[in-house]
C-alpha positions as CSV (number, residue, x, y, z in Angstrom):
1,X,-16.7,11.3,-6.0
2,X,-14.1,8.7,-6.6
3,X,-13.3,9.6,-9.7
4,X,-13.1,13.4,-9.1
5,X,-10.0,11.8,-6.4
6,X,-8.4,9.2,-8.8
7,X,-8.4,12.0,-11.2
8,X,-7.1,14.8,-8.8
9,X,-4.3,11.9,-7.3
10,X,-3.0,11.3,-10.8
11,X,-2.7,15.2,-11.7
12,X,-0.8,15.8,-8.7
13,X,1.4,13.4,-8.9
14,X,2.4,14.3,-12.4
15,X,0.9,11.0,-14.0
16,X,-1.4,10.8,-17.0
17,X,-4.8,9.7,-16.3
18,X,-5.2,6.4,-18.0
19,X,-7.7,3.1,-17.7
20,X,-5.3,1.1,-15.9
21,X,-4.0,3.6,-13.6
22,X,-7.6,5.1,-12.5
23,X,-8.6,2.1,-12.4
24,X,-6.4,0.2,-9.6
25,X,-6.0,3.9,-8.2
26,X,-10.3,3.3,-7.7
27,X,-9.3,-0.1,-5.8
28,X,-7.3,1.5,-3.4
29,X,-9.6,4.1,-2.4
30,X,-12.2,1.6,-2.2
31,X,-10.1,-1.1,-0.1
32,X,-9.3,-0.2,3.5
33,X,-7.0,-3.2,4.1
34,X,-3.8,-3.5,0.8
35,X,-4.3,-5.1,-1.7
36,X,-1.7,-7.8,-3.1
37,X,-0.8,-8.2,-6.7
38,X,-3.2,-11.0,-7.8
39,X,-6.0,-8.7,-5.4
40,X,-6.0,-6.2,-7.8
41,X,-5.7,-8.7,-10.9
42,X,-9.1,-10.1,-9.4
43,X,-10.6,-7.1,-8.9
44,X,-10.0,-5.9,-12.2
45,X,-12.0,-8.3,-13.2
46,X,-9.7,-9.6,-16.5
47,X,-9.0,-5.9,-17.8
48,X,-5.4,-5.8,-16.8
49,X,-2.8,-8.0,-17.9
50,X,-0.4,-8.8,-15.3
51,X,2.6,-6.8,-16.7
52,X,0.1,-3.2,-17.0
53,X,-0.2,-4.1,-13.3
54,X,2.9,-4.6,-12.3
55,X,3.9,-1.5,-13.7
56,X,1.0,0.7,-12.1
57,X,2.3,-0.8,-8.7
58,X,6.2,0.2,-9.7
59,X,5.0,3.8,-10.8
60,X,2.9,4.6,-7.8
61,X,5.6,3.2,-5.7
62,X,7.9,5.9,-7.0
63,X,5.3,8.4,-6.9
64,X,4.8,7.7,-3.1
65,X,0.9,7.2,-3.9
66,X,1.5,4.0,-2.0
67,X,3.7,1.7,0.0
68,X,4.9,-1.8,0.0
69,X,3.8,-4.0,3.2
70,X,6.2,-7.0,3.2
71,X,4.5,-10.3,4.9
72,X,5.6,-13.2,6.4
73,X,5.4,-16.1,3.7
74,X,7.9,-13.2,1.5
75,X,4.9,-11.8,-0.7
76,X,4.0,-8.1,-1.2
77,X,0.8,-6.0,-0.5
78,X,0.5,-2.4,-1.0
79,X,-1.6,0.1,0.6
80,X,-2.6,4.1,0.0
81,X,-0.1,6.6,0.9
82,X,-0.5,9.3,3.6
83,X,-0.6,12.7,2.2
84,X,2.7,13.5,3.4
85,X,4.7,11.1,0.9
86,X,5.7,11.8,-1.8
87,X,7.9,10.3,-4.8
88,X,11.7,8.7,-2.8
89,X,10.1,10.1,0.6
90,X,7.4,7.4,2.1
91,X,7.0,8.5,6.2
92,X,5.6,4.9,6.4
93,X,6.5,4.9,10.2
94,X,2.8,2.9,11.0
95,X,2.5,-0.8,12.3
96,X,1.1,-3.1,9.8
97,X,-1.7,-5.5,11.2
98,X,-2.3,-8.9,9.4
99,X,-5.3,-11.1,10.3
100,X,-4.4,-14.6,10.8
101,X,-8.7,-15.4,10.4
102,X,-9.7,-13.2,7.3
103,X,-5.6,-12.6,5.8
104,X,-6.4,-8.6,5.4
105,X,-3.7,-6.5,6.2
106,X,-4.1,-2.9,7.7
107,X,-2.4,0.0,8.2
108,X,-2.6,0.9,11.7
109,X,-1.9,4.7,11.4
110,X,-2.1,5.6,15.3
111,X,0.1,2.9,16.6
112,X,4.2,4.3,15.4
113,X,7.2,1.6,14.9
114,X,9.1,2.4,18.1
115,X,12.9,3.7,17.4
116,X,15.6,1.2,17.4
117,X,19.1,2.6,18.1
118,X,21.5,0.8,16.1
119,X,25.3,0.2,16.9
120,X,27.3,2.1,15.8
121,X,28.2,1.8,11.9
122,X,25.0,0.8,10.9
123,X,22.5,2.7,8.9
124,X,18.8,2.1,8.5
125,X,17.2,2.8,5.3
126,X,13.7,1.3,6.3
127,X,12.0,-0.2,9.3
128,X,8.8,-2.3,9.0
129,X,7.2,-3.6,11.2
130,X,4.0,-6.3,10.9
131,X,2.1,-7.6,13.4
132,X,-0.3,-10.8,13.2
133,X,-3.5,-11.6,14.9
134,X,-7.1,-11.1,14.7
135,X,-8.5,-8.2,13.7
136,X,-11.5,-6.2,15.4
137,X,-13.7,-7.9,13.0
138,X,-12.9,-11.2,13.1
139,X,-12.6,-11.2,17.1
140,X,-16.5,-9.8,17.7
């Protein structure tokens, strides 16, 4: 079933379906939380060098398969795309949820970044917003 998805993603996004790109593709769909970098490195298992990687995350990036979650310590995670995005067009309006006990990081797709007027002059080109705590698992 995973497969039939990684393959279907890949197709309609205009990418050809290789190793590397099914591959972290089937991590994504298998994580709920994002994944960083050296996540998917791991999880890999050695099969992937760092640049292959690196690449899959710029491509899908552009593709709008998934976003970037900046964190506090100024590292990167990345997460699945909504159906909505596409390639230059991310609607990545969600709160991000870090867990200060376990270190996953969520999307939280219910709760929206509120709307921040600006003064005037000033442009926004993206908003994120990341919120830390404990996460329903951790606090039970």
């Amino acid at each position: 079933m995973v497969n039939k998805k990684v393959d279907e993603l890949l197709k309609k996004n205009h990418l050809s379906i290789t190793g590397g790109r099914k591959k972290i593709l089937e991590l994504f769909l298998q994580h709920d939380g994002a994944l960083s970098h050296s996540d998917i490195e791991k999880k890999a298992g050695g099969k992937f060098d760092r640049v292959t990687v690196y690449r899959t995350l710029q491509t899908f990036l552009e593709k709008g398969l998934i976003h970037s979650i900046p964190t506090a310590d100024n590292s990167i995670r990345y997460a699945l795309c909504k159906d909505d995005c596409s390639g230059g067009h991310h609607h990545d309006d969600h709160v991000h949820f870090i867990c200060n006990a376990c270190g996953n990081t969520v999307c939280l797709e219910g709760v929206t970044v509120p709307t921040i007027e600006l003064p005037g002059g000033y442009v926004s080109m993206q908003v994120d917003m990341l919120i830390s705590g404990v996460c329903k698992s951790c606090n039970q």
